[in-house]
FIVEXRO-969783 format. One line per 8 residues: number of its first residue (from 0); their letters; for each residue z, x, y of C-alpha. Coordinates in nm, 3 decimals, always signed. Layout:
N
NUM) A) Z,X,Y ~ ...
***
This chain:
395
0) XXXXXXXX) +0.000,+0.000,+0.000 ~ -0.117,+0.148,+0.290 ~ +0.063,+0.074,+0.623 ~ -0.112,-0.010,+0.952 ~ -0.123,+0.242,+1.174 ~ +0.021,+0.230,+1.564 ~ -0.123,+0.358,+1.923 ~ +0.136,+0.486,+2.139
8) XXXXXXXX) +0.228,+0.276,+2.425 ~ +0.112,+0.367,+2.779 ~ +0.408,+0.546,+2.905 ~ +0.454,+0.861,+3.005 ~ +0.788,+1.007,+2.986 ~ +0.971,+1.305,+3.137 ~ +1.354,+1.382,+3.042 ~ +1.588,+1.278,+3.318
16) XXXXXXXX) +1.805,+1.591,+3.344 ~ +2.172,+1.572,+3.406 ~ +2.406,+1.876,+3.265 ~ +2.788,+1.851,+3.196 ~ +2.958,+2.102,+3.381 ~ +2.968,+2.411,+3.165 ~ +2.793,+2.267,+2.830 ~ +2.519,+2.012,+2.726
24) XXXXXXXX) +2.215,+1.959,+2.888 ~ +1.949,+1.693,+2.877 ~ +1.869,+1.317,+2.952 ~ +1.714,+0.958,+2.914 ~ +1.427,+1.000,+2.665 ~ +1.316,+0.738,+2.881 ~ +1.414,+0.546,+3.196 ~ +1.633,+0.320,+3.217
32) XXXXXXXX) +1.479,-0.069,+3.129 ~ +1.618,-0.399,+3.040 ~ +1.493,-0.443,+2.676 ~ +1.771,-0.327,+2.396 ~ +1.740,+0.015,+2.249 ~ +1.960,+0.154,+1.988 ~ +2.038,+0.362,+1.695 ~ +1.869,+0.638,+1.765
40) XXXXXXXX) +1.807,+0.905,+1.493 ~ +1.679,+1.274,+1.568 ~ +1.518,+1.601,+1.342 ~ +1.368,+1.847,+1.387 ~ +1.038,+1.919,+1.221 ~ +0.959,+2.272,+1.054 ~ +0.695,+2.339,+1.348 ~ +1.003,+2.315,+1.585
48) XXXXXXXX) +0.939,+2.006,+1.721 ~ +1.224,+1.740,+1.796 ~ +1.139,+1.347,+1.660 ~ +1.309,+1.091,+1.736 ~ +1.356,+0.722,+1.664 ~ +1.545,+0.405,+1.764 ~ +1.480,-0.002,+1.799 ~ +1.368,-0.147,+2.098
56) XXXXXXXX) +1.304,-0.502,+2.175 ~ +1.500,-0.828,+2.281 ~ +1.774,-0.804,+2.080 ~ +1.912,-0.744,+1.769 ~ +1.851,-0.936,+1.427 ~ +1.770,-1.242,+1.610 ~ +1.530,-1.104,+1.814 ~ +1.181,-1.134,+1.610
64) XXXXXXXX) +1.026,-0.844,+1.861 ~ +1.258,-0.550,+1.759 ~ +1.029,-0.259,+1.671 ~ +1.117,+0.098,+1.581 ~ +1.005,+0.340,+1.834 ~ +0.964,+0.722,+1.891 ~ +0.865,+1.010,+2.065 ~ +0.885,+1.357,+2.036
72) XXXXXXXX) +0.983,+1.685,+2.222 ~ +0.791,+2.064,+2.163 ~ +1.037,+2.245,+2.412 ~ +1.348,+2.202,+2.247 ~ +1.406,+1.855,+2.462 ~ +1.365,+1.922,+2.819 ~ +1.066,+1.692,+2.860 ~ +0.937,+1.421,+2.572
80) XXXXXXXX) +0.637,+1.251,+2.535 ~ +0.485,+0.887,+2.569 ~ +0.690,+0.669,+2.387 ~ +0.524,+0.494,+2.054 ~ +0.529,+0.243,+1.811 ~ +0.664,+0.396,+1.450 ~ +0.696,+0.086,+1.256 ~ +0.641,-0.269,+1.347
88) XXXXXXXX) +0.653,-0.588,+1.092 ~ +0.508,-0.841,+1.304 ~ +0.782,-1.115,+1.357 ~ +1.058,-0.970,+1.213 ~ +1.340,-0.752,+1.375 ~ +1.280,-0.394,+1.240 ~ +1.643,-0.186,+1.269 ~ +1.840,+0.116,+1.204
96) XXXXXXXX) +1.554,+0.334,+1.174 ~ +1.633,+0.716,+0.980 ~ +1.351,+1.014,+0.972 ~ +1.399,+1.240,+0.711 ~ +1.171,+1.539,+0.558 ~ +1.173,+1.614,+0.212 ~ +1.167,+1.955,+0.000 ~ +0.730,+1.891,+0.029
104) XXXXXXXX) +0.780,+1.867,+0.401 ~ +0.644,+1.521,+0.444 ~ +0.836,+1.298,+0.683 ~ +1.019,+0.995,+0.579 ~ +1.112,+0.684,+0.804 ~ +1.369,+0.452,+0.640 ~ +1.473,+0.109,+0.799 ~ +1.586,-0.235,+0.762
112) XXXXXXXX) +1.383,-0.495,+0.807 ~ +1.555,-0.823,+0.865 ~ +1.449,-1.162,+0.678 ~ +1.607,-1.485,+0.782 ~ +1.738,-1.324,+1.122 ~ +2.070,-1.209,+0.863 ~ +2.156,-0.882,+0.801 ~ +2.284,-0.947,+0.466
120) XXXXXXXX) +1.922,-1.068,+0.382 ~ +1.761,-0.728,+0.498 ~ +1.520,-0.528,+0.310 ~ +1.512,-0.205,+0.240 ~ +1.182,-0.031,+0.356 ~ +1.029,+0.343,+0.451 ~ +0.737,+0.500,+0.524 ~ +0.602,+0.822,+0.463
128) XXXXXXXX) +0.375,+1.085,+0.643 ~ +0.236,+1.434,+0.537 ~ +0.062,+1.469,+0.890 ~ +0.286,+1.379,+1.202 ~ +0.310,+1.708,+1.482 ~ +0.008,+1.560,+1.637 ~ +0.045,+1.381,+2.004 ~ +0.165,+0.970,+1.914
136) XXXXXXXX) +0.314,+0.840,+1.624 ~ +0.253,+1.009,+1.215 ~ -0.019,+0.902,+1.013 ~ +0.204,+0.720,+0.745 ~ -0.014,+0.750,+0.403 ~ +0.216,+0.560,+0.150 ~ +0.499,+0.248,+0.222 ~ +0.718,+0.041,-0.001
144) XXXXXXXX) +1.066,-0.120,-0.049 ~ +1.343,-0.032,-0.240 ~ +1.535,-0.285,-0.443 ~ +1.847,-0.134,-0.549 ~ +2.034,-0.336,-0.849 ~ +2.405,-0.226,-0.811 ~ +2.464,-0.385,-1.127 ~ +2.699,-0.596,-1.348
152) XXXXXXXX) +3.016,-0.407,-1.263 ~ +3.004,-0.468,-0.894 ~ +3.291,-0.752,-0.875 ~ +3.498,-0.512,-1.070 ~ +3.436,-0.241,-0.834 ~ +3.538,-0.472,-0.538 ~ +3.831,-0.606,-0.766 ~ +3.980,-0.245,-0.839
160) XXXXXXXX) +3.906,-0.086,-0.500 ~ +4.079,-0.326,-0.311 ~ +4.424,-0.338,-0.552 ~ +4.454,+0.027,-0.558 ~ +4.451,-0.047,-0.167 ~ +4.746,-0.300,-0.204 ~ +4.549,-0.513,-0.030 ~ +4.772,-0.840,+0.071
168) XXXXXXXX) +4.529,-1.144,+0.169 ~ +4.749,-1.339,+0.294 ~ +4.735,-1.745,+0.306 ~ +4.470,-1.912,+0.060 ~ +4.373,-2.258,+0.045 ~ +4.100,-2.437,-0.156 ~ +3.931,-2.451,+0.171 ~ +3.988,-2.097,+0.324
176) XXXXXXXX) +3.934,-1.887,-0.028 ~ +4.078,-1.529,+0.001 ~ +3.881,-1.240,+0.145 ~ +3.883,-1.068,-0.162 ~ +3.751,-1.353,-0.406 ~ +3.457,-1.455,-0.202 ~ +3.340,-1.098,-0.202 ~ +3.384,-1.044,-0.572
184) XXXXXXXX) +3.227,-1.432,-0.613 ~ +2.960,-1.303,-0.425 ~ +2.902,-0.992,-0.614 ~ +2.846,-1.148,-0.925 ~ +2.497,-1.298,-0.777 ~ +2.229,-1.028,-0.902 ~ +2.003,-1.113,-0.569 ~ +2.297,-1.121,-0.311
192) XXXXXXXX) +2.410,-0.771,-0.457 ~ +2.047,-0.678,-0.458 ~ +1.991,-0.689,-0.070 ~ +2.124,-0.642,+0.273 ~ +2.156,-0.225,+0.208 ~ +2.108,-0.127,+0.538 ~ +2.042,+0.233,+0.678 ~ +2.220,+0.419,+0.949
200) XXXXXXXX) +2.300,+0.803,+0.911 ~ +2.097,+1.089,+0.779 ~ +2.008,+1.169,+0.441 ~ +2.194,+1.448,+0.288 ~ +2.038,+1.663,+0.030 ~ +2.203,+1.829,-0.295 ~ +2.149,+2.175,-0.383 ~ +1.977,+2.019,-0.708
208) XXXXXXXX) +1.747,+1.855,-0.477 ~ +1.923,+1.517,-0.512 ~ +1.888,+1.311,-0.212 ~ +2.159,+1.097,-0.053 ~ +2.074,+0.742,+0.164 ~ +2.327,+0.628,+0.302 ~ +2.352,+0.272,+0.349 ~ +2.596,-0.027,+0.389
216) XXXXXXXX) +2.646,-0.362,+0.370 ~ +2.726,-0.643,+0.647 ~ +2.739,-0.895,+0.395 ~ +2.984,-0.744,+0.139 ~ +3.145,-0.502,+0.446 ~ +3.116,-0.183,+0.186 ~ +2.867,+0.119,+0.152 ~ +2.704,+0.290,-0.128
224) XXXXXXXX) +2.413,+0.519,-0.184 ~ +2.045,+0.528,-0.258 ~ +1.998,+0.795,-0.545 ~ +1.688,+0.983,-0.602 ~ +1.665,+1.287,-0.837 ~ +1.282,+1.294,-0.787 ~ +1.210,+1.356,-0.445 ~ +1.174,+0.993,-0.348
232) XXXXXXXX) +0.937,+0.861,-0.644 ~ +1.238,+0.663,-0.740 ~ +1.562,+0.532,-0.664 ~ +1.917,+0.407,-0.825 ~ +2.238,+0.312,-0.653 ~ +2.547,+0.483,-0.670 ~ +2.899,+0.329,-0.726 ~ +3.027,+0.105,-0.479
240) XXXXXXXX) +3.194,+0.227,-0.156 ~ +3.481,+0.000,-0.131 ~ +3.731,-0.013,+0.119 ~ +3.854,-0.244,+0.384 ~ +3.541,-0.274,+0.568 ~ +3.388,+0.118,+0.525 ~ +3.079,+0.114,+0.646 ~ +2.806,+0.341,+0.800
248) XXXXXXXX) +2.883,+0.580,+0.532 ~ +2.783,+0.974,+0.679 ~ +2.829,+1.266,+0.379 ~ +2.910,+1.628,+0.411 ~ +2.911,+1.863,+0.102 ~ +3.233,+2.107,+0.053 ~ +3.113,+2.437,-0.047 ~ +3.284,+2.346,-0.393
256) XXXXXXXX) +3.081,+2.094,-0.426 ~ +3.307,+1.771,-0.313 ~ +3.156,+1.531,-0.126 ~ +3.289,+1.377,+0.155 ~ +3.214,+1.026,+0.343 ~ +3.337,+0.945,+0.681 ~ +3.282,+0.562,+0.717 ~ +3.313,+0.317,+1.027
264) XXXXXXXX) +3.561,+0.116,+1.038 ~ +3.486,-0.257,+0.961 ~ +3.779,-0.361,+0.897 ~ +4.118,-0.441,+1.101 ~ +4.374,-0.257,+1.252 ~ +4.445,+0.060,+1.298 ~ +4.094,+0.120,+1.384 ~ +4.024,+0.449,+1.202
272) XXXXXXXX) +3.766,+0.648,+1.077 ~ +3.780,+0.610,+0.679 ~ +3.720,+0.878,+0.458 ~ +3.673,+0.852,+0.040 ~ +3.503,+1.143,-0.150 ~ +3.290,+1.199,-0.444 ~ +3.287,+1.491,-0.741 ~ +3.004,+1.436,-0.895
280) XXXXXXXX) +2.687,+1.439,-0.687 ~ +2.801,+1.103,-0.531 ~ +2.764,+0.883,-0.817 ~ +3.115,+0.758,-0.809 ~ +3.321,+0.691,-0.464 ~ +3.720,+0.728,-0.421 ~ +3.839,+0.418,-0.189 ~ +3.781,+0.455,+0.129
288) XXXXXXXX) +4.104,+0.493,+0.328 ~ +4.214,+0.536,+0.633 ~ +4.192,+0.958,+0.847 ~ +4.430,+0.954,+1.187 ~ +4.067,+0.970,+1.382 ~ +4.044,+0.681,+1.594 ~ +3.722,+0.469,+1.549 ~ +3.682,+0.118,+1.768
296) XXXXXXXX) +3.427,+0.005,+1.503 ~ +3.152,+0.225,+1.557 ~ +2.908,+0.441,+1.423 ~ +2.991,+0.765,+1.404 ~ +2.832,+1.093,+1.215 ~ +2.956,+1.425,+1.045 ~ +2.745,+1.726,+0.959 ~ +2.811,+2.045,+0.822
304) XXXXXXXX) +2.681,+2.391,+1.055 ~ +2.497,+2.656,+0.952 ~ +2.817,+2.903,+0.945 ~ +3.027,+2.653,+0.721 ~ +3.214,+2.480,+0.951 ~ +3.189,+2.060,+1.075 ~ +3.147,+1.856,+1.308 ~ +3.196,+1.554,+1.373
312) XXXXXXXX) +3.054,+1.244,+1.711 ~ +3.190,+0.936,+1.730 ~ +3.346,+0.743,+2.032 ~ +3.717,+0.832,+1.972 ~ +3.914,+0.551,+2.070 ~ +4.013,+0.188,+1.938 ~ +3.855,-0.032,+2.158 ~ +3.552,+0.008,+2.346
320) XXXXXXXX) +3.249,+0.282,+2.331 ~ +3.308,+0.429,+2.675 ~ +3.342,+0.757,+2.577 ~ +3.180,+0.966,+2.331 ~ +3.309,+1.299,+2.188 ~ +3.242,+1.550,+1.961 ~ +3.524,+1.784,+1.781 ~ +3.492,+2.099,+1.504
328) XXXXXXXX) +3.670,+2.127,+1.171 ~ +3.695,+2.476,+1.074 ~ +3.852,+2.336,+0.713 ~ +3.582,+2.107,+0.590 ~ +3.744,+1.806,+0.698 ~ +4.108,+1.871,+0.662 ~ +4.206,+1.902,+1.023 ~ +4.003,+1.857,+1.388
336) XXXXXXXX) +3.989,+1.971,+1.681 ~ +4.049,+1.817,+1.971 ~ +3.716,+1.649,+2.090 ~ +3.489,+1.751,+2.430 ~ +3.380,+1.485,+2.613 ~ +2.950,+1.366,+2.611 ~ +3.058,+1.078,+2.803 ~ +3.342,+0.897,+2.971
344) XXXXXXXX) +3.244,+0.616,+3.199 ~ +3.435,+0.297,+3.206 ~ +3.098,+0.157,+3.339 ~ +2.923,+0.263,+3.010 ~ +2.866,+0.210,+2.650 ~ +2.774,+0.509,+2.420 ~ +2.706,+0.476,+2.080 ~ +2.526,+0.485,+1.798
352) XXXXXXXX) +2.480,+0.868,+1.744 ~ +2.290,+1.103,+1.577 ~ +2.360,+1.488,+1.557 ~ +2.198,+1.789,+1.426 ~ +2.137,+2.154,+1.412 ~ +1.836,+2.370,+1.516 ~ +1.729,+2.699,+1.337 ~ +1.834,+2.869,+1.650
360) XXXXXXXX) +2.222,+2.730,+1.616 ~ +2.183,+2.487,+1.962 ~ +2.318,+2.170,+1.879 ~ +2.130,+1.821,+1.975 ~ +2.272,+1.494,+1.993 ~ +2.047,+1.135,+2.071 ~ +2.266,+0.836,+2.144 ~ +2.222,+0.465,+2.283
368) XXXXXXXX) +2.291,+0.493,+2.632 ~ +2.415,+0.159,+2.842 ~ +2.489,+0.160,+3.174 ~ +2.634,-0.152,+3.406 ~ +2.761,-0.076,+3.738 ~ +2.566,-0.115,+4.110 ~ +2.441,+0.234,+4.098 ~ +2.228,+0.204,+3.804
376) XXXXXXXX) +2.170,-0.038,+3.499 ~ +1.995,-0.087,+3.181 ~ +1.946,+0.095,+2.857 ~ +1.768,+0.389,+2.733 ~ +1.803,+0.657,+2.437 ~ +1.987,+0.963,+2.573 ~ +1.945,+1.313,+2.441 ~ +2.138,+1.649,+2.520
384) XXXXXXXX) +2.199,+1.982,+2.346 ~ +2.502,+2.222,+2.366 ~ +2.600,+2.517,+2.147 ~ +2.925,+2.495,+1.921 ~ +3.110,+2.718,+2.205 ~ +3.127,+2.476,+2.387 ~ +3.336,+2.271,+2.172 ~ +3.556,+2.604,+2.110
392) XXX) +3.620,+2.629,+2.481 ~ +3.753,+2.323,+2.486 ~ +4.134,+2.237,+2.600
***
């Protein structure tokens, strides 16, 4: 199945600078505009260049003109190009987009693609390119879906994982059924179990070449992941995730081979980032539980540096996605520094982020960028880049 392919839209774009004191540097992708654009997702592709994508349209899921968009950057992100279409399923919001490039060095674009205007009805779709460093969008050769089956055992996975949380669910009536029986009832449906996976965060890559997709649910509020031990040809799920309400799932491998998931948190309070891990190749998940890192229910990501140690973006508070930090863990995940400062603007939302690093150590960040007050408003993808000194340096 061959997908259509896109023109790039008529607009030309030049980075907005702005620099924070000291430390990153960068700007709007493009300028500022009244249309919704989020969840962004960034690599870099083995000419050099940066790529980027996010959703842009009316809305959200119930906005039938969400498309995923792109553009891309061949000076390390001072200036980007014309915005253009990546992927576009006419009447249907198209969200959550993640690029990814395999062991072949072709270029994968994962995303869900909402049905019914639900999330828990999403499909699970990608594209892939062999050819994309030209000007405008890749020249995708090959699309599909992915139906995951989670299998029989998935109410007994939800069962387990939320017990050995002690999970109290308080009053119950034959009209109010308890939190945790409607999600087992519902996992005992083959086609709700079967759909709704949603992408967010990158995909992570064993040193057996197994590849890691993240995804989550909205419908059963727990994560899992998209296994492939054939570069891509095909794909099983993992174990289930379970938690109270991890989602967003972003992995990190320990150098003894432990992985490690820092989830949103989709549950209630304390807001926290959660944390479960994995020893063996992620086919099996701890239960989620709660770190002491604050998390108002965002997204958030964690990747491991080229020298060993992590790091970590998320908007560290409870409530509200004002400010946006990033912080170093020189112990694979066992303690954190304290985080520097992207943003801090009451007048602001900041969120969504994506973070990697560049053969030549800088670090680059994209994030959804909202801005009310009377100097300025409206919303744009914002990218900077900083090295990991700058972190170090901080007090």
């Amino acid at each position: 199945m061959i997908c259509k392919i896109f023109l790039p839209l008529l607009l030309l774009v030049i980075a907005i600078p702005t620099a924070l004191a000291d430390g990153p540097q960068g700007g709007l992708i493009f300028p500022l505009q009244d249309k919704h654009n989020h969840s962004s997702c960034i690599i870099a592709c083995p000419n050099g260049d940066l790529l980027v994508c996010w959703y842009h349209g009316s809305g959200e899921r119930n906005a039938n003109d969400v498309q995923i968009q792109g553009s891309r950057s061949r000076d390390g992100g001072k200036t980007w190009s014309s915005v253009f279409v990546m992927a576009d399923s006419q009447d249907l919001p198209d969200c959550n987009p993640v690029l990814f490039i395999d062991a072949n060095k072709r270029l994968w674009l994962f995303w869900a693609q909402v049905v019914a205007n639900r999330w828990e009805h999403s499909l699970l779709k990608y594209v892939r390119a062999e050819e994309y460093t030209a000007e405008g969008p890749p020249k995708w050769t090959w699309q599909d879906v992915i139906v995951l089956k989670p299998g029989d055992t998935l109410p007994q996975q939800i069962e387990a994982g939320l017990d050995s949380l002690g999970f109290n669910q308080g009053y119950w009536a034959e009209y109010a059924l308890a939190y945790g029986s409607m999600l087992v009832e519902a996992a005992r449906d083959p086609h709700k179990r079967q759909k709704g996976w949603m992408t967010r965060n990158h995909v992570t890559v064993l040193p057996s070449g197994r590849i890691l997709l993240p995804l989550y649910s909205d419908g059963f509020n727990i994560s899992l992941t998209a296994i492939s031990d054939d570069l891509g040809d095909t794909w099983k799920a993992s174990g289930a995730m379970i938690g109270l309400g991890p989602i967003q799932p972003s992995i990190v491998r320990r150098k003894g081979g432990q992985l490690v998931a820092y989830y949103r948190d989709g549950g209630g309070p304390p807001q926290r980032v959660q944390m479960s891990t994995s020893d063996d190749d992620g086919s099996s998940w701890s239960t989620a539980v709660d770190t002491d890192i604050p998390n108002p229910s965002g997204s958030m990501e964690v990747v491991r540096l080229a020298d060993g140690d992590w790091i970590m973006i998320n908007n560290d508070t409870e409530k509200g996605r004002h400010r946006l930090g990033v912080a170093l863990s020189m112990d694979e995940g066992k303690t954190w520094t304290a985080p520097r400062h992207l943003e801090r603007d009451a007048n602001g939302s900041f969120s969504y982020p994506s973070i990697i690093q560049t053969a030549d150590g800088k670090i680059h960040a994209t994030y959804s960028y909202v801005v009310h007050d009377k100097a300025k408003s409206g919303e744009s993808i914002k990218h900077v880049v900083f090295d990991k000194a700058w972190i170090s340096r901080g007090k």
